[in-house]
C-alpha positions, 0 to 999 in steps of 0.5 A: 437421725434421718438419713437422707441419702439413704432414702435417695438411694431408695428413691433412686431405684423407684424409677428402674422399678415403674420401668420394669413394671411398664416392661412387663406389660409390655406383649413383646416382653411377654412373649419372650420367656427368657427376658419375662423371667429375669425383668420379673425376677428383678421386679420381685427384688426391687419390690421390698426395698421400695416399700420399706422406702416408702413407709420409712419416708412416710414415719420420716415426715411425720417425725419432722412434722412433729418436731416442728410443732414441738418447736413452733407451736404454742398451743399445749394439747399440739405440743403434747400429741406431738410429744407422743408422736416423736416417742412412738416414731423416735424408736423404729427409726433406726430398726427401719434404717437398718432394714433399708441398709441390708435391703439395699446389699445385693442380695445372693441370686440363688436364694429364691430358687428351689434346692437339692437336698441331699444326705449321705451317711459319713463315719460310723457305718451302720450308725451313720446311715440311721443317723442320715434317716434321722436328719432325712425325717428332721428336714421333711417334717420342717418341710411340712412346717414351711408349706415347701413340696419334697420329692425323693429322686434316688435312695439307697438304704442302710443295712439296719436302717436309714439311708447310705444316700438320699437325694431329693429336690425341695420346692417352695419360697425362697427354699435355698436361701433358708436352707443353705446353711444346713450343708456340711458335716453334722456329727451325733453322739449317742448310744447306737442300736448295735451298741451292747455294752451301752457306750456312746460312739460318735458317727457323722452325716453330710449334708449339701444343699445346692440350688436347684439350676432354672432352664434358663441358667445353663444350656444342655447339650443332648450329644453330650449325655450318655443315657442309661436305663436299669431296672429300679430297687427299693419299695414300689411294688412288683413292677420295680424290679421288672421294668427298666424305668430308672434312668442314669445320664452321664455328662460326658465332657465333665464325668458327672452322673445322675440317676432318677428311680423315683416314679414308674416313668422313664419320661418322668424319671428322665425329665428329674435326673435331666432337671438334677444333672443341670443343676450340678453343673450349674453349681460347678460354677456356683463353687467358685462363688462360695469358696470365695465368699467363705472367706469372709463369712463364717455362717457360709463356710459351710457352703464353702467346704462341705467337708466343715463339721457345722453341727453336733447332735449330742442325744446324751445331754439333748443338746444340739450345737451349732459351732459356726455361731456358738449356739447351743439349745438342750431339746434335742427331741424337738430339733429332730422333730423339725423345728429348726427354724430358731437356729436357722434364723440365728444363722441368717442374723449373723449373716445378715451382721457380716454382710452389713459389716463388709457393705460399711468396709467396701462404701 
């Protein structure tokens, strides 16, 4: 059952993992940002797999210790607490093999990032934007739930409520690699608002999820970005209308344009639009990744092509199904009160199960 060169590949890396602990106590290193950030972010990842090493080979010892006994010794009591012994290890050696296993896959770089989340409300007019304002509160409250810090950067609101568009970053641990999963169409069936003859009608909103890009990742060039500067809407009281805070910045040699009318500020809302524009470009170049990994995933098609419709929220029935999976749960009222985490996490072990499946195809 023990799988010897899987633990040598673990122990394989402890020496590159004392390296880069030595390396960042080194003040040279330290007072290089650049190299500080990528050695410790390398570090970080190295540091799960060599504690799921260390404690598989410590249950690994004691599992052969206690087979030994078993077959050598004589004395009843030994041979019975040994027996014991190999019944409680006997079962968590393959969970922790597996463990090791995807731990050892090269995990996705952006997941530990922060994210920009943003919803825009689809086909359905009125509808659509209520429904992009139901999938905004579902994702703040499940923020709350996960400790993780939303900041709103641009908005524009619905007629009858909602949002036509709402952008905003979300900070906290490991938020994009969580997240990922919830870009592409969401579709809802149910009465409307506006409906008076009581029929259901079927309206959608798309979700994109992208990583929030590091100021190391990509390099901007001032002279390549056109600033602009108008006069805020939305709620903010009188001085939004009356001061030219709202920043909008055009990429010039790709087109992009971002805008930030969050805060009062126009350094504030500069340093969040420029913070915003680097991570679209960064994420041009992301794309490539994703459309060539969607191929092969399923749980990633989403990512992949936004355009994929991944999930209905039919209120009728208070159902909600995930297509990319076949999941389907009947507690609507709970899912749009924030918790999703259940379907995220069966989205991250079908992931998870296509990435052990491709890693035994390459080896």
């Amino acid at each position: 059952m023990a799988e010897n060169s899987l633990l040598e590949k673990v122990l394989g890396l402890q020496d590159k993992y004392e390296s880069l602990q030595n390396q960042l106590a080194d003040p040279e290193v330290i007072s290089d940002m650049k190299k500080y950030v990528q050695l410790n972010k390398e570090y970080k990842e190295l540091a799960p797999i060599i504690k799921a090493g260390n404690e598989y080979r410590q249950v690994m010892e004691s599992y052969e210790m206690a087979k030994d006994i078993l077959q050598n010794e004589k004395d009843e009591d030994l041979r019975e607490m040994a027996k014991e012994e190999i019944a409680e290890l006997e079962p968590k050696i393959p969970d922790m093999e597996q463990n090791i296993k995807l731990l050892l896959i090269p995990a996705d770089p952006q997941d530990s990032k922060n994210a920009i989340l943003e919803i825009r409300g689809g086909a359905g007019g009125d509808e659509a934007a209520i429904f992009a304002g139901d999938l905004f509160r579902m994702y703040t409250k499940y923020f709350e739930r996960r400790g993780w810090k939303c900041e709103v950067t641009s908005q524009s609101e619905g007629a009858s409520g909602g949002f036509k568009e709402i952008v905003c970053k979300v900070s906290g641990d490991g938020v994009y690699g969580v997240l990922k999963y919830e870009s592409g169409v969401h579709r809802v069936q149910r009465v409307p608002q506006t409906e008076t003859q009581g029929r259901v009608h079927t309206s959608a909103a798309s979700v994109a999820v992208l990583p929030e890009a590091d100021e190391f990742d990509i390099e901007l060039n001032m002279n390549d970005i056109r600033k602009d500067t108008f006069c805020s809407s939305g709620p903010g009281g009188q001085s939004v209308n009356t001061t030219y805070s709202a920043i909008r910045l055009t990429h010039i040699p790709t087109g992009l344009v971002v805008q930030c009318q969050d805060e009062k500020s126009q350094l504030k809302n500069f340093d969040k639009a420029l913070a915003e524009l680097r991570t679209r470009l960064y994420n041009l170049e992301y794309e490539k990744y994703l459309n060539e990994i969607s191929a092969k995933r399923k749980t990633m098609v989403s990512t992949g092509d936004r355009s994929a419709k991944i999930r209905t929220y039919n209120y009728p029935q208070s159902r909600v199904t995930d297509h990319r999976i076949n999941y389907t749960m009947y507690n609507l009222p709970v899912f749009m009160d924030g918790d999703i985490q259940e379907v995220l996490d069966q989205l991250q072990i079908a992931e998870n199960a296509e990435r052990l499946k491709a890693a035994g195809e390459d080896a």
